[in-house]
C-alpha positions in Angstrom: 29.3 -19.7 -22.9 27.2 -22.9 -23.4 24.3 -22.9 -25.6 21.6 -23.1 -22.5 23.9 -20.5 -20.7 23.6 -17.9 -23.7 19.7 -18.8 -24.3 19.3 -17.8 -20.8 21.6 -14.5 -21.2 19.6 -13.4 -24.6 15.9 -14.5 -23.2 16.8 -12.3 -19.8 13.6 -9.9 -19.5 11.8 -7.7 -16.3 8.1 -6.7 -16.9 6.7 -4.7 -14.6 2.7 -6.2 -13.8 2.1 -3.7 -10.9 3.2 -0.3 -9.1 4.3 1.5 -12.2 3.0 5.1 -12.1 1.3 3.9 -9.4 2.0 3.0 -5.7 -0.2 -0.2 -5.6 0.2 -3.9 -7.1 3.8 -3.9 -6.4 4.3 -6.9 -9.1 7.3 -7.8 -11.0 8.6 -10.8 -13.4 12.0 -11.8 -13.9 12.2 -13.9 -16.8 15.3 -16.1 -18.3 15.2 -19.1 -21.0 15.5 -21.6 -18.5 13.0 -19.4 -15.5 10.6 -17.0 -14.3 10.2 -15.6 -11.4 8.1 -13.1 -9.2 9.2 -10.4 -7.0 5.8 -9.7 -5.1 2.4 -10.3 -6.5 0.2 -7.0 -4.8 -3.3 -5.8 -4.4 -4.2 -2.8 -6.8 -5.7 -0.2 -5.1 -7.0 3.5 -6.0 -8.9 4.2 -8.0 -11.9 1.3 -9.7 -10.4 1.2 -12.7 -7.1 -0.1 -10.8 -8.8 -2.3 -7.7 -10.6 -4.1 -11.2 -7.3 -5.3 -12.4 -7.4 -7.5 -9.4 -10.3 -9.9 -10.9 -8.9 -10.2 -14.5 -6.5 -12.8 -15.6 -2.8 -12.5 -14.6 -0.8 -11.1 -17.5 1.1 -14.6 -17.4 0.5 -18.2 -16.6 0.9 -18.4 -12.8 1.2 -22.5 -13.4 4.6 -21.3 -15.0 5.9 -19.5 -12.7 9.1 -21.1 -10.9 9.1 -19.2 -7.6 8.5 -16.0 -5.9 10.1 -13.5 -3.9 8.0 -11.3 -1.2 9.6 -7.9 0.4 6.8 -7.7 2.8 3.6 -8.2 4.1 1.6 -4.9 3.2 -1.4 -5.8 1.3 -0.3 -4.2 -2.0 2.9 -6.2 -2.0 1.7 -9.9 -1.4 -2.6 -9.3 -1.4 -3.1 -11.5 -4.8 -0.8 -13.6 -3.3 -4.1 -16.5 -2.7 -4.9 -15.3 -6.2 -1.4 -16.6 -7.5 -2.0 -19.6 -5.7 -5.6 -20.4 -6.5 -4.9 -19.8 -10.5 -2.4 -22.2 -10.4 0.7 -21.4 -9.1 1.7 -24.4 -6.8 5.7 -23.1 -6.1 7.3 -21.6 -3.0 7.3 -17.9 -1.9 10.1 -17.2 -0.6 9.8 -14.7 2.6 11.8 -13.2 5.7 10.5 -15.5 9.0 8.6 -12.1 10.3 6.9 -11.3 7.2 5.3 -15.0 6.8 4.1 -14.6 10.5 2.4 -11.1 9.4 1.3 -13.0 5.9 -0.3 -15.2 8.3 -3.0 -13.4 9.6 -3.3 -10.9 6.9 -3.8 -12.3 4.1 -6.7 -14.8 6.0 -8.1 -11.4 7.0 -8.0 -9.8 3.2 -9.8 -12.8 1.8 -12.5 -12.2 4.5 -13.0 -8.8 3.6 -13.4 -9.0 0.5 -15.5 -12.0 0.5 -17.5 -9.8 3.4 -17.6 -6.8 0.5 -18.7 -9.1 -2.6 -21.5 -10.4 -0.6 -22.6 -6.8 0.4 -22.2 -5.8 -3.5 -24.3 -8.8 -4.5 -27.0 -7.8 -1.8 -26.9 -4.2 -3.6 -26.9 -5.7 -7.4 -29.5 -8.3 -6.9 -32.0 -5.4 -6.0 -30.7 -3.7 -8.9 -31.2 -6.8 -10.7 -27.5 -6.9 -11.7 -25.5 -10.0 -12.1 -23.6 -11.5 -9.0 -20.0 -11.3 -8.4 -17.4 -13.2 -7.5 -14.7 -12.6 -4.5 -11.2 -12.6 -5.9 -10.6 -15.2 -3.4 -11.4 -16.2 0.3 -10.1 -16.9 3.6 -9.9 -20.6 3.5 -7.6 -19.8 -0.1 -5.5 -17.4 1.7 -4.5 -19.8 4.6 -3.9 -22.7 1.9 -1.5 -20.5 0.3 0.6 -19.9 3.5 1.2 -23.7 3.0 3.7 -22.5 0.2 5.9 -19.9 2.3 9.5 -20.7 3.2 11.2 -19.0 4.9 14.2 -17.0 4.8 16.5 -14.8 7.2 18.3 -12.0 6.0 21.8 -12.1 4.4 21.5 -15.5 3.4 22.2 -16.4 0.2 19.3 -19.0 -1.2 18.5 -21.1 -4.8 15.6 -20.1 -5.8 15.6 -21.1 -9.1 17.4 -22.7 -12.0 20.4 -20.2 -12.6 19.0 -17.5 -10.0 19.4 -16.8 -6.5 18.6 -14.0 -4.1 19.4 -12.9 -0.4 17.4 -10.5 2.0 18.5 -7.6 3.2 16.4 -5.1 5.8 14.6 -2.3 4.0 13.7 -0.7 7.7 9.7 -0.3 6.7 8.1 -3.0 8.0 8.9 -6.0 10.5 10.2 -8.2 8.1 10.6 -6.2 5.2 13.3 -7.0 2.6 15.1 -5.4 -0.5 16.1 -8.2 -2.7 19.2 -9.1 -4.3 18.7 -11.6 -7.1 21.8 -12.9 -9.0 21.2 -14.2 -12.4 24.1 -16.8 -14.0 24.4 -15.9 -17.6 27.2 -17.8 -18.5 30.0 -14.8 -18.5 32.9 -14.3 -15.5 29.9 -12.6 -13.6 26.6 -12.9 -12.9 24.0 -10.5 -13.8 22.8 -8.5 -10.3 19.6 -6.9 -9.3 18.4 -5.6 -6.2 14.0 -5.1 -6.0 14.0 -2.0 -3.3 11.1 -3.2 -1.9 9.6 0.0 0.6 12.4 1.6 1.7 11.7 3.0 5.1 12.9 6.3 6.3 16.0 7.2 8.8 13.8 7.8 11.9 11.2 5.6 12.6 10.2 4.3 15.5 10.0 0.5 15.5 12.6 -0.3 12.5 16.5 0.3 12.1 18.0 1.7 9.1 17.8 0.6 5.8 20.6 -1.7 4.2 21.9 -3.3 0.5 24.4 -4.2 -1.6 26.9 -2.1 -3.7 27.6 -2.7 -7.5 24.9 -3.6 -9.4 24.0 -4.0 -12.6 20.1 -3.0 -12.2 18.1 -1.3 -9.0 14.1 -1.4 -8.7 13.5 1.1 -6.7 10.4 2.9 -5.3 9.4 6.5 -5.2 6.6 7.1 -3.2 8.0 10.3 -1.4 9.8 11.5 -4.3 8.8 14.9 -4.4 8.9 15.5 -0.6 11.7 16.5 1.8 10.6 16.3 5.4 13.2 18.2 6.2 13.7 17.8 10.1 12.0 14.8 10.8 12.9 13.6 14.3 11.4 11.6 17.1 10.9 15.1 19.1 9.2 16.4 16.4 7.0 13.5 15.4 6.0 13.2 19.3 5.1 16.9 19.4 3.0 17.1 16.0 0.6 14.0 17.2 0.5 16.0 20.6 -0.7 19.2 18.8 -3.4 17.2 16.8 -4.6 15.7 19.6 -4.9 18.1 21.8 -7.0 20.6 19.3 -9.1 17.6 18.6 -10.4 17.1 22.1 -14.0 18.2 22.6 -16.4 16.9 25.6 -18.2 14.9 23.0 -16.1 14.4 20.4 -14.1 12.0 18.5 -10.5 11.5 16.7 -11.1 9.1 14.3 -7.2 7.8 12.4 -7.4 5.3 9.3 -4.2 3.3 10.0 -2.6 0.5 8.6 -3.1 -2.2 10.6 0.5 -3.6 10.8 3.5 -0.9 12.2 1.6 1.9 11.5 -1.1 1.5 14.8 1.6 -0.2 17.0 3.5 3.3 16.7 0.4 5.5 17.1 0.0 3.4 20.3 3.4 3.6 22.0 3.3 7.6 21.0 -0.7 8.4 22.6 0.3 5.9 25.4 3.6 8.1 26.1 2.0 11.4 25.4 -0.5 10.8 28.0 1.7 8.9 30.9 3.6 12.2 30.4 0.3 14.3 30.9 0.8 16.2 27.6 -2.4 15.2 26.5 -5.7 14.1 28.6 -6.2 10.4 29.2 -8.5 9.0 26.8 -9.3 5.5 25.8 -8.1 4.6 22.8 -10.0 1.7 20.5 -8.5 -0.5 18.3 -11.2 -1.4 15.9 -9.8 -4.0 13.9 -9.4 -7.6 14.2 -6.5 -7.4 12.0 -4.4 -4.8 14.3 -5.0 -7.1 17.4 -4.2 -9.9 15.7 -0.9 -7.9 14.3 -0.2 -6.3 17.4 0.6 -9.9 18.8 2.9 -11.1 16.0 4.9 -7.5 17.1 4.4 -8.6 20.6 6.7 -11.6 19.2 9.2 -9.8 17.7 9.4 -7.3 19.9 13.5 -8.7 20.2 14.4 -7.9 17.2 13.1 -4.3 17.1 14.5 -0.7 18.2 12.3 0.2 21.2 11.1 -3.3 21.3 10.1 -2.9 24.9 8.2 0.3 25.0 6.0 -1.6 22.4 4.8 -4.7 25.1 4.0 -2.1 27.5 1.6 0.3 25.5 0.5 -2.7 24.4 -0.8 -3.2 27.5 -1.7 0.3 29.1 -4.7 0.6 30.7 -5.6 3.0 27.9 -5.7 1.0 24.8 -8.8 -1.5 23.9 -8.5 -3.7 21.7 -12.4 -4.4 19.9 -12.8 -7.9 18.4 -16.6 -8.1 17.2 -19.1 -6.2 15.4 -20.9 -5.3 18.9 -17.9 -4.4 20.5 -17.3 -2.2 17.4 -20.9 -1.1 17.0 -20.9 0.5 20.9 -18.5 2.5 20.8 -20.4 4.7 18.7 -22.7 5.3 22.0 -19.7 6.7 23.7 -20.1 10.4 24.7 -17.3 11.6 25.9 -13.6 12.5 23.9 -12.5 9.3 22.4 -9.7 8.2 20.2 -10.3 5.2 17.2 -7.4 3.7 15.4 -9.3 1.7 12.6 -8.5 0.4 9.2 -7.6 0.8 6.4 -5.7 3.7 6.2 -6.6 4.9 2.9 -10.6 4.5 4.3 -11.2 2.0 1.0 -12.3 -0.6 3.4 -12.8 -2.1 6.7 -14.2 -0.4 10.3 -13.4 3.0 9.4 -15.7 3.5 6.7 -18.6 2.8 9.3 -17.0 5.2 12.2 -16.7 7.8 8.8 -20.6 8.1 8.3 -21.0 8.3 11.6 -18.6 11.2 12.7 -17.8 13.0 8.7 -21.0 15.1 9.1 -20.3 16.5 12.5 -17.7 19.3 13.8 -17.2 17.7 16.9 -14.9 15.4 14.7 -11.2 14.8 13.7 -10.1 12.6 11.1 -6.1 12.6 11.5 -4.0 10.9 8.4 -1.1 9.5 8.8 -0.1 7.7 6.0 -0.1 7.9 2.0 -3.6 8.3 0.3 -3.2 6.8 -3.1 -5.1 8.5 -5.8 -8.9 8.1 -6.2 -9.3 6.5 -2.6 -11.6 8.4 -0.2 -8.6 9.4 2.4 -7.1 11.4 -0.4 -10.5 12.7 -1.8 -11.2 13.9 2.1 -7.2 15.1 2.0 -7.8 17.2 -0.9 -10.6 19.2 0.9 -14.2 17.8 -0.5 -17.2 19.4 0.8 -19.3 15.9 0.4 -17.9 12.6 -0.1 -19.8 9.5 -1.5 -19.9 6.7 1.7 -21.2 3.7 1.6 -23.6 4.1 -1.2 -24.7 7.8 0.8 -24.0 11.3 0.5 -22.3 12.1 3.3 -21.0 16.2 4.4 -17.6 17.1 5.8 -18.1 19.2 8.9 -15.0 16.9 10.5 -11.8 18.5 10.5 -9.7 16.6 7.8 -5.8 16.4 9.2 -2.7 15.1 8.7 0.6 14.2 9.5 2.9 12.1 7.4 6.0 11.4 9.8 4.8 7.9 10.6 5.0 7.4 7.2 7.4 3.8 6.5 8.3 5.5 3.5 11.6 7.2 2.5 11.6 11.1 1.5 13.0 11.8 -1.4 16.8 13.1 0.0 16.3 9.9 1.7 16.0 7.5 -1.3 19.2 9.1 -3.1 20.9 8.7 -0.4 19.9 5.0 -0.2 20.5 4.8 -4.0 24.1 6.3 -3.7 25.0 3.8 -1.3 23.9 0.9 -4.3 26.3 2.7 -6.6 28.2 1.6 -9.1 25.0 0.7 -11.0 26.3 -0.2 -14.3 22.5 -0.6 -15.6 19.2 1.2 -15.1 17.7 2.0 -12.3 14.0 1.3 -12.4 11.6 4.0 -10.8 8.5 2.0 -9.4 5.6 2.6 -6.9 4.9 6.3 -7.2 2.5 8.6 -8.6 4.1 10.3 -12.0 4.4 13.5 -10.2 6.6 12.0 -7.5 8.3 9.8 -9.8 9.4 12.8 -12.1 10.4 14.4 -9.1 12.6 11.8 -7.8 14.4 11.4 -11.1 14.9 15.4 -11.5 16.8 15.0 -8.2 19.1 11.9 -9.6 19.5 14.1 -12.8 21.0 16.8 -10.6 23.1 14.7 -8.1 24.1 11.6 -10.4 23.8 12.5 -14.0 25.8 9.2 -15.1 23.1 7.2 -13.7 20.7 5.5 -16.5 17.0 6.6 -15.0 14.3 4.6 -16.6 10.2 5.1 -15.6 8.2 1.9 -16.8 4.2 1.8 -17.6 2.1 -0.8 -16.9 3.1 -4.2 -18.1 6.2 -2.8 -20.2 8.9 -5.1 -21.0 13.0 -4.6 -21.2 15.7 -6.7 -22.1 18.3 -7.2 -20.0 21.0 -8.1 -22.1 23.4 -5.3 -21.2 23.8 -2.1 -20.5 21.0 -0.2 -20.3 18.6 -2.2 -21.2 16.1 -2.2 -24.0 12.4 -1.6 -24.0 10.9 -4.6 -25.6 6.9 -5.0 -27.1 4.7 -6.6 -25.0 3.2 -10.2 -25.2 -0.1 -9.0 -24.6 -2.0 -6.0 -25.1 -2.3 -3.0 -22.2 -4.7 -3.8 -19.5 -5.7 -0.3 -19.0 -5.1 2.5 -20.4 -1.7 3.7 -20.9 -0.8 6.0 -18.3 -3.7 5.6 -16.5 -2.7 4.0 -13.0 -2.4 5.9 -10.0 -5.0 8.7 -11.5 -8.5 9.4 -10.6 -10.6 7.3 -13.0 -14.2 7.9 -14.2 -15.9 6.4 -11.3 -14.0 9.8 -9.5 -15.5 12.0 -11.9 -18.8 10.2 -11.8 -19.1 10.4 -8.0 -17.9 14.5 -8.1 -20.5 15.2 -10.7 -23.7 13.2 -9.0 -22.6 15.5 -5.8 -22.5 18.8 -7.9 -25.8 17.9 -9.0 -27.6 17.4 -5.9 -25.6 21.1 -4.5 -27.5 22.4 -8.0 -30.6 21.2 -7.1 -30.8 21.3 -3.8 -29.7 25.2 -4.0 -32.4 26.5 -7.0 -34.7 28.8 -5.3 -37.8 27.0 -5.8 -39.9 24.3 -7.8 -39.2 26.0 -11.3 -35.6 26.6 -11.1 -35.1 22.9 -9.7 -37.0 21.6 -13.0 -34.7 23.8 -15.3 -32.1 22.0 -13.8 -33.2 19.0 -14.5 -34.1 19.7 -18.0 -31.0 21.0 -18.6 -29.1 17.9 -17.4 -31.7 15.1 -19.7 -31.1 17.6 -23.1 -27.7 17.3 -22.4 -27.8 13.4 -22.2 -30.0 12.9 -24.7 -27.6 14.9 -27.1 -25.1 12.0 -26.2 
């Protein structure tokens, strides 16, 4: 071994910077003595405490950085992406060709909303005399950092940096997603080898084909979103008929079924499914709006691509059914709240943090006439899971807001594995002579999916990472390092409801006290009770 090959073997190190206990801000460094790389660089989401992370500083010196690898387009995979690139990193990102056409239009439309959202806040804090904010970056930012994609097709090997190279292979989640295979020349008879899951997508979904991957590694990253849930006899016949039933017991003569989707796969196979469903007269013709720039813009990248995918075709023509409208601006999206007959609204985001939905929310939450069908993962602390989790009153848009709709869900459009699914995906990786790395799932999940490993593979090395924790990679298993700098947040405290939760619960409970005392008197108890109390702080 030469001395720059064995400085590169001893300095080898992963940190995870995102999705650890958490499903959000998928973010992780590979580090040698002579590189350092990233595999994805992803929005935080959740709770406040988390979505904060996404204005501090980068736990690392993006000018550093030597390139980096994206598994896909979902916001929480490449969002800080512009970020990346606007702090200094000036390298390549390295991407499948249908991913950087998705990257293409949404990270421009991530920079818009949140530079649409800062300006709103700033509205609210320069009332409140509160100092201004800053967006974490803009539109213009995100389309210079397309400038830096490159791409690459799957099963191709491809340098991408001094001593390390990785190749692509299809994770079935999204158009264009990847798990990634990095190999990692230490200077022995073999490299070192790694494979980043990416989002593993399940065995029956609609647009995608199964996932694929190597065998015999010496490390696996791999998520764990579903780890606690078996979904048992999840089919196409059974998907079809469970959106059929929610549809049809959401129908009312003036009513609405409002769906938070993700904008990319997610409302393209909502689509083909209504479209079928009522072509086959199994549930009434409706129109169905597309509220979101994003999804139309999406929709035409699929359009694209529609080649490469399993039912391809079915896609271009729902696409185009007389049924489905897409709406492009605010007044198209403003009337069809004067609509009053059944309706059905596909809108983003699909966790209800941002975007159109939040405004068809306040409008529909407070009346029984409603549905609100998810069909996707709520993340902890976001408003789709605080309306999963059956609250009463939810905070919206700075309002109080009741829930007289009728919260549902569904999770077999979900581009996530279930749990049987991801051993199964992790058996056919084996041998692993390392660790394998459980990412991007709540603890409870997480713990779930490694009681199930326990019992099926109990040679395999299971290791669950924090926040920003370090290990060396100089053999097998590796070894937990100290970090270079201290925790960001609290440890343990990603993918949990935060204070800003509790905060938000409380102010509700209060105004149910108050607004239920029986008179004058009993109201001012209350409130006495609630100042003594602060003032004893």
């Amino acid at each position: 071994m030469t001395g720059a090959a064995a400085q590169a073997s001893n300095n080898l190190c992963i940190r995870f910077h995102g999705a650890a206990e958490a499903v959000t801000g998928s973010c992780f460094a590979l580090q040698t003595g002579d590189a350092h790389i990233l595999v994805d660089c992803g929005l935080f989401q959740g709770s406040k405490t988390e979505k904060e992370l996404n204005y501090r500083p980068f736990p690392f010196d993006p000018a550093k950085i030597d390139a980096v690898l994206l598994t896909h387009a979902h916001i929480d995979h490449s969002g800080l992406l512009p970020k990346l690139a606007k702090d200094g990193y000036p390298g390549p990102i390295y991407a499948t060709p249908a991913t950087i056409d998705l990257c293409s239009v949404m990270l421009p439309d991530s920079g818009h909303i949140q530079a649409m959202e800062v300006e709103q806040l700033n509205r609210r804090n320069a009332r409140r005399g509160l100092p201004s904010v800053q967006p974490i970056y803009d539109a213009e930012q995100a389309t210079r950092t397309l400038t830096q994609f490159r791409p690459v097709p799957y099963g191709s090997w491809r340098d991408v940096a001094k001593g390390i190279r990785a190749r692509f292979w299809n994770a079935g989640h999204l158009l264009g997603s990847a798990s990634i295979e990095v190999e990692v020349t230490t200077g022995q008879d073999k490299p070192l080898r790694l494979l980043f899951s990416g989002d593993i997508g399940p065995n029956q979904k609609l647009l995608e084909s199964q996932p694929t991957g190597p065998t015999g590694l010496d490390y696996v990253v791999c998520e764990s979103t579903y780890g606690t849930t078996d979904r048992h006899e999840a089919s196409p016949a059974r998907r079809i008929e469970a959106l059929r039933a929610e549809v049809a017991a959401a129908v009312r003569p003036s009513g609405a079924l409002l769906i938070p989707s993700f904008a990319v796969e997610r409302t393209q196979e909502l689509i083909v499914d209504l479209v079928q469903l009522m072509k086959d007269g199994a549930i009434p013709d409706a129109p169905i709006f597309v509220d979101s720039p994003l999804a139309t813009r999406a929709s035409e990248v699929f359009a694209k691509h529609a080649g490469e995918m399993a039912a391809g075709e079915r896609l271009r023509d729902a696409l185009q059914a007389k049924q489905v409208r897409f709406t492009e601006s605010v007044e198209q999206s403003k009337a069809i709240g004067r609509i009053r007959s059944f309706h059905i609204i596909i809108a983003a985001s699909g966790m209800c943090e941002a975007g159109r939905i939040r405004h068809h929310l306040r409008n529909w939450l407070w009346r029984s006439d409603a549905t609100v069908l998810l069909v996707g993962y709520q993340a902890q602390g976001t408003l789709g899971r605080i309306m999963q989790d059956g609250a009463m009153r939810v905070r919206l848009m700075g309002e109080e807001v009741q829930v007289r709709a009728r919260i549902r869900a569904i999770d077999l459009y979900s581009g996530h594995a279930d749990a049987p699914e991801l051993a199964a995906w992790l058996a056919a990786r084996q041998p692993i002579a390392g660790n394998v790395f459980l990412t991007h799932g709540e603890l409870e999940a997480i713990d779930g999916l490694k009681a199930r490993l326990a019992a099926d593979f109990p040679a395999l090395r299971v290791v669950v990472p924090a926040l920003d924790d370090a290990f060396a990679l100089t053999g097998a298993p590796a070894r937990q390092t100290e970090r270079e700098r201290p925790a960001r947040i609290a440890p343990h405290s990603a993918g949990r409801p935060d204070w800003h939760n509790d905060l938000s619960r409380l102010i509700l409970d209060i105004n149910d006290t108050v607004a239920g005392a029986a008179d004058e008197r009993a109201r001012g108890v209350v409130l006495r009770r609630l100042r003594r109390a602060l003032e004893a702080d």
